[in-house]
C-alpha positions as CSV (number, residue, x, y, z in Angstrom):
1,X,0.0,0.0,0.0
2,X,1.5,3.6,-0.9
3,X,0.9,5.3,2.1
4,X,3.3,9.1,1.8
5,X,5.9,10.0,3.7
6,X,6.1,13.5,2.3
7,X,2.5,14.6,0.8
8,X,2.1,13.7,-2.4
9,X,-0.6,16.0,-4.6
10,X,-3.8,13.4,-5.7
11,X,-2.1,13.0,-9.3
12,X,1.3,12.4,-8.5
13,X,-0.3,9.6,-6.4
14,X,-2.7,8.8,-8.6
15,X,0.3,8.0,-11.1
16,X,2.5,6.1,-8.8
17,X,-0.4,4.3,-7.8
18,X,-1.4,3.2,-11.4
19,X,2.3,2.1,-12.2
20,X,2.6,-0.1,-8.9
21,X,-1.4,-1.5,-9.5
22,X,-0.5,-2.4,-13.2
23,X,2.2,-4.9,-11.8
24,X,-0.4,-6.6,-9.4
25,X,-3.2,-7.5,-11.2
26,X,-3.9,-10.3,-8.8
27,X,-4.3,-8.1,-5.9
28,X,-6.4,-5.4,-7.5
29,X,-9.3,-7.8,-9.1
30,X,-11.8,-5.4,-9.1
31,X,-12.9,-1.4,-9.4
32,X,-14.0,-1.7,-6.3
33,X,-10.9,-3.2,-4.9
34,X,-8.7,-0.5,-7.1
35,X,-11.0,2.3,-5.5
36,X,-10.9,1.2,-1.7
37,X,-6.8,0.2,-2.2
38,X,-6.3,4.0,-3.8
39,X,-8.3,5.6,-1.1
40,X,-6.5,3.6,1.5
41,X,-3.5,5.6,0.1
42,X,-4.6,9.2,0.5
43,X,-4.1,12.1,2.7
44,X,-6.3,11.6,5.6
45,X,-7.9,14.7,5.3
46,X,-9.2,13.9,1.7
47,X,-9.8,10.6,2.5
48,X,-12.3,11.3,5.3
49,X,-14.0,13.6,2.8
50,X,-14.1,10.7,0.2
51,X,-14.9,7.6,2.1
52,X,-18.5,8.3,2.7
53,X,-19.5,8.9,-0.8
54,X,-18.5,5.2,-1.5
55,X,-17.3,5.9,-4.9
56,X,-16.8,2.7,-6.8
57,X,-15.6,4.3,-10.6
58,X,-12.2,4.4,-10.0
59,X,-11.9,7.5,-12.8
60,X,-14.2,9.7,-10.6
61,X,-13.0,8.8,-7.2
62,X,-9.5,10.2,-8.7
63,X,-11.2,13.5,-10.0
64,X,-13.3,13.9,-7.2
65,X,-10.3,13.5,-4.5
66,X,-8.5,16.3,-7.0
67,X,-11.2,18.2,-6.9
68,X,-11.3,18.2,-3.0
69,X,-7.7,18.9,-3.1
70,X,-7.9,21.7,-5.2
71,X,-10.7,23.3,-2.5
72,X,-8.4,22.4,0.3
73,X,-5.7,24.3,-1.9
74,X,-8.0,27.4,-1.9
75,X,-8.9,27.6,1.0
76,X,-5.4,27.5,3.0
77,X,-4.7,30.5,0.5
78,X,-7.7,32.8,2.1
């Protein structure tokens, strides 16, 4: 499980994730496996966020939890 040291932005591990997932196949068997192993990897604070929406498309968990990101982003600026 990738689980950052140093935060890592939602794409940067969204990409690592993808590599290492592509090399085990037989651990990933489902969406739904790829979505709860991916979310099991993010920041805490997104992950709360994204947990109880039990998203099971893997393609809009990842824009969702960059879309989060993105308001987290926003906000620390104000």
């Amino acid at each position: 499980m990738l689980r950052p040291f140093v935060l890592k932005s939602v794409l940067k591990y969204e990409t690592e994730f993808s590599k290492l997932a592509y090399y085990s196949n037989s651990l990933v068997t489902s969406e739904e496996d790829h979505c709860r192993q991916f979310q099991q990897g993010l920041q805490d604070d997104i992950r709360n966020l994204l947990v109880p929406l039990d998203i099971l498309e893997y393609g809009m968990l990842v824009e969702r939890a960059r879309l989060v990101e993105i308001d987290q982003e926003k906000s620390q600026k104000r």
